[in-house]
C-alpha positions in Angstrom: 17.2 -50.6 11.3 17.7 -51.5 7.7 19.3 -49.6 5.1 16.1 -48.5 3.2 14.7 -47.5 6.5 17.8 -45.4 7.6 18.2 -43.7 4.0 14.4 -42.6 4.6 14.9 -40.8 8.3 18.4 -39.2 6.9 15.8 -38.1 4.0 13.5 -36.3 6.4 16.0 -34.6 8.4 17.6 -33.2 5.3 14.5 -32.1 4.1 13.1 -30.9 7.8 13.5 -27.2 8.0 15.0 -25.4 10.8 13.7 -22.7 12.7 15.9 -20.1 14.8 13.2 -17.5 16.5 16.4 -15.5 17.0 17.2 -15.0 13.6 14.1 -15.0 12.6 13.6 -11.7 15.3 17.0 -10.5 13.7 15.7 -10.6 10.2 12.6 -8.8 11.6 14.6 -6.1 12.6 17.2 -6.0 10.0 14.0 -5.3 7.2 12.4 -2.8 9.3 15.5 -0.9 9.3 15.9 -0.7 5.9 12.1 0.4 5.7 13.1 3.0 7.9 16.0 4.1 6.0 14.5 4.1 2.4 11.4 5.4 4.3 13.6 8.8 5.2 15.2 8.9 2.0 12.5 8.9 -0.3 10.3 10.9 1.4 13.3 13.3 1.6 15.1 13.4 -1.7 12.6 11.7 -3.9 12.7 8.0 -5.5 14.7 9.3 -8.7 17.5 10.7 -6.4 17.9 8.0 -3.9 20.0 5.2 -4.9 19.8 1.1 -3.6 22.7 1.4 -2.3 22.5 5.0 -0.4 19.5 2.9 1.6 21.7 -0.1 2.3 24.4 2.3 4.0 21.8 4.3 6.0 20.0 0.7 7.3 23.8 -0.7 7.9 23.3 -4.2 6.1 24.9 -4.4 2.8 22.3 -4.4 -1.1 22.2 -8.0 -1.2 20.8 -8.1 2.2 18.2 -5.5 1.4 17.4 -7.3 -1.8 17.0 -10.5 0.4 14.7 -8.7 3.4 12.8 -6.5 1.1 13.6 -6.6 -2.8 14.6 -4.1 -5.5 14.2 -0.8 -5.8 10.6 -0.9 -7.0 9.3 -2.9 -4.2 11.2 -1.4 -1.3 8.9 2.1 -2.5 5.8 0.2 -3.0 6.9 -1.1 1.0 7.3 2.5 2.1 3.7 3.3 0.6 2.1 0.4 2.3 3.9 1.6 5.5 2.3 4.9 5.2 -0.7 3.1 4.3 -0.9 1.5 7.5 0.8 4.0 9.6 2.7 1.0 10.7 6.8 0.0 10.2 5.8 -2.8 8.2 3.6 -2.9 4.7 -0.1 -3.8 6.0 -2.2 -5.0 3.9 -5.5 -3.2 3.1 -7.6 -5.5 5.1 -5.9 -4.9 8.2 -5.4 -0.6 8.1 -6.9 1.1 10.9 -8.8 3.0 8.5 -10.3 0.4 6.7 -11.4 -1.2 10.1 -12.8 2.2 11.0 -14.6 2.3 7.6 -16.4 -1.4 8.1 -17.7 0.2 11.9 -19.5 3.5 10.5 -22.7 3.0 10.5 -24.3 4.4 7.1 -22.8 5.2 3.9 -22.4 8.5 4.7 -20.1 8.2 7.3 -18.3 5.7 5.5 -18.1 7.7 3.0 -16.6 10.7 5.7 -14.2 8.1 7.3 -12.7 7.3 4.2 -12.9 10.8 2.8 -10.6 11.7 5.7 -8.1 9.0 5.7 -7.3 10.3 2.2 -6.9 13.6 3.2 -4.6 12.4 6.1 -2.6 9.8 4.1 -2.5 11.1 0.6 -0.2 14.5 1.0 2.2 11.3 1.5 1.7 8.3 -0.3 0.7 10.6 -3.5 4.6 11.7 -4.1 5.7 8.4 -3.5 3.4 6.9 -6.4 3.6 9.4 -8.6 7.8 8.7 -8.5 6.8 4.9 -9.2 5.1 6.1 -12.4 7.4 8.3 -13.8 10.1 5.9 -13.0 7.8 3.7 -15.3 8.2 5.3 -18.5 11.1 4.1 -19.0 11.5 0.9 -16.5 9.7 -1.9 -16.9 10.1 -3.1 -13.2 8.8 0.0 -12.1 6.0 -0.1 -14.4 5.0 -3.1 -13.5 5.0 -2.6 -9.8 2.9 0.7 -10.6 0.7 -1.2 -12.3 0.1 -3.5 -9.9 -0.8 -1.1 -7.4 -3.2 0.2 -9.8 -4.8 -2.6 -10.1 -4.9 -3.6 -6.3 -6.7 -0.3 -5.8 -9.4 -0.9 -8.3 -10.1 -4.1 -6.7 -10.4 -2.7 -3.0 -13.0 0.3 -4.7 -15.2 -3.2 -5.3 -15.3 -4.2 -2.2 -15.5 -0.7 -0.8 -18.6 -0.4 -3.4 -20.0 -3.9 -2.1 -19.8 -2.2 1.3 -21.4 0.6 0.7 -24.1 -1.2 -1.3 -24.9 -3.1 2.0 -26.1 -0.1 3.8 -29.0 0.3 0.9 -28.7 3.4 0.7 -27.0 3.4 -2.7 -28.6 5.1 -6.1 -30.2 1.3 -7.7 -29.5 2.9 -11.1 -25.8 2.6 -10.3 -24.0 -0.9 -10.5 -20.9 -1.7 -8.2 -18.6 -1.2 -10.7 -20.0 2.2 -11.7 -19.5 2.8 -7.9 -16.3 1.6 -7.4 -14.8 3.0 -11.0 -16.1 6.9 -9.6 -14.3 6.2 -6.1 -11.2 4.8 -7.9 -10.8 7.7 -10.1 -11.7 10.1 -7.6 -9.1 8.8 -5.1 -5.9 8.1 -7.4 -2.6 10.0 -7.4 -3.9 12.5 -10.5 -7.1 13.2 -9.0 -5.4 14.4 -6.3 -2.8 16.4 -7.4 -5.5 18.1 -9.8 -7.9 18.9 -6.7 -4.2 20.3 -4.8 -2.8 22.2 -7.3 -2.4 26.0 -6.1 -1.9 25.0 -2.6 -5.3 23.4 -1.7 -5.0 21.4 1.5 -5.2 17.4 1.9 -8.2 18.1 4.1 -9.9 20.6 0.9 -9.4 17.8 -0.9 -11.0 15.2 1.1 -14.0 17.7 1.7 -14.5 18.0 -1.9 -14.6 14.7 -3.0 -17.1 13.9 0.1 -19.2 16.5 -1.4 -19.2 14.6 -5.0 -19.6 11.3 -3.7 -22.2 11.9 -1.6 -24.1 14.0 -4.2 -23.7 11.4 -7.0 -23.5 8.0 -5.6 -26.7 8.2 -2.7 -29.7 7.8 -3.4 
C-alpha cells in the first residue's frame, strides 16, 4: 500500500464513528432519570422554585450532564410537558400520542371532536401549570420566551392538521376555511382558555364538556 492510499484508510477510521449500544442504553437511562427528577420537582414546587441544579442532585448525574442529555432549564420543562403529553418517560412527539392516534380512528367529526375534547380534560389540569410557568418565566427571559413561543407555535400548526382532519369527514360548516377552524380550536384549547373556563373550581372534565359543546355548535355544519 502506498502512502496516499494509507493516509486515506487512517482518514476514514478517524472520521468513522463509534457506536457503544451500552452507552448508548446508559445515556438512555441517565436522561430519563433526569426527566423523572425535574418531572417531580416541577410539578411539585413549580418551575420558578426549582433550580438546575436541585434536578441534577435528585437524577444523581452532575448539571453539565443534564445539560448534555436534555438541555437548559427551558427545554428540560418543555420535556416534562411533552412527557405528559404522551403519558410516556420520554417527550413524544404529537404524531405519535395515543390520543392523537385515537383521534385519526374516530369515525366522524363528532367524535373526533369528543376524543380530543377529553384528552384535554385529562391532560391539561397538568400540562397547563407547566406552560403557564414557561410564560411567566418569559417576561423577563428570553430563553424562556422563546421556548414558549415555540410551543405556541407548534400548537397552531397541529390545529391545521387537526382542522384538515376534521375537514375530511365533510361534515364541516363550507363557510368556514381551515384556518378559521383551526384558529377557534387553538384558542379554545390554550393555557388561558383553560384557566378562564377553571376558574372557581370547575373540573378538567367541565372544561372539556364545554368546549365540546362550542365546537360542535360552531364549527359543524
Amino acid at each position: 500500500m502506498n502512502i496516499a492510499n494509507l493516509g486515506r484508510v487512517t482518514d476514514s477510521v478517524k472520521t468513522r464513528q463509534y457506536r457503544s449500544p451500552r452507552r448508548e442504553q446508559q445515556a438512555a437511562a441517565t436522561r430519563r432519570a433526569v426527566l423523572r427528577a425535574a418531572h417531580d420537582l416541577f410539578t411539585r414546587k413549580g418551575y420558578a422554585d426549582t433550580s438546575v441544579t436541585e434536578v441534577a442532585r435528585r437524577a444523581k448525574v452532575s448539571v453539565d450532564t443534564l445539560y448534555t442529555s436534555v438541555g437548559r432549564k427551558p427545554q428540560l420543562l418543555l420535556a416534562v410537558h411533552d412527557m405528559v403529553l404522551g403519558s410516556a418517560e420520554e417527550p413524544v412527539d404529537a404524531e405519535d400520542r395515543d390520543y392523537v392516534a385515537a383521534i385519526r380512528a374516530a369515525d366522524g367529526a363528532v367524535a373526533k371532536l369528543a376524543t380530543y375534547a377529553e384528552a384535554l380534560g385529562r391532560l391539561l389540569p397538568r400540562t397547563v401549570p407547566l406552560a403557564e410557568s414557561l410564560r411567566v418565566a418569559g417576561q423577563t427571559d428570553a430563553e424562556c420566551r422563546a421556548v414558549w413561543q415555540g410551543l405556541v407555535e407548534r400548537r397552531a400548526t397541529n390545529m391545521r392538521r387537526f382542522a384538515a382532519e376534521l375537514r375530511a369527514t365533510g361534515e364541516l360548516r363550507e363557510d368556514l376555511t381551515d384556518e378559521e377552524v383551526a384558529r377557534l380550536v387553538w384558542a379554545t384549547n390554550s393555557p388561558e382558555f383553560y384557566l378562564l373556563m377553571t376558574a372557581g373550581g370547575r373540573s378538567g372534565a367541565q372544561y372539556a364538556a364545554a368546549v365540546l359543546d362550542l365546537w360542535t355548535r360552531t364549527l359543524l355544519a
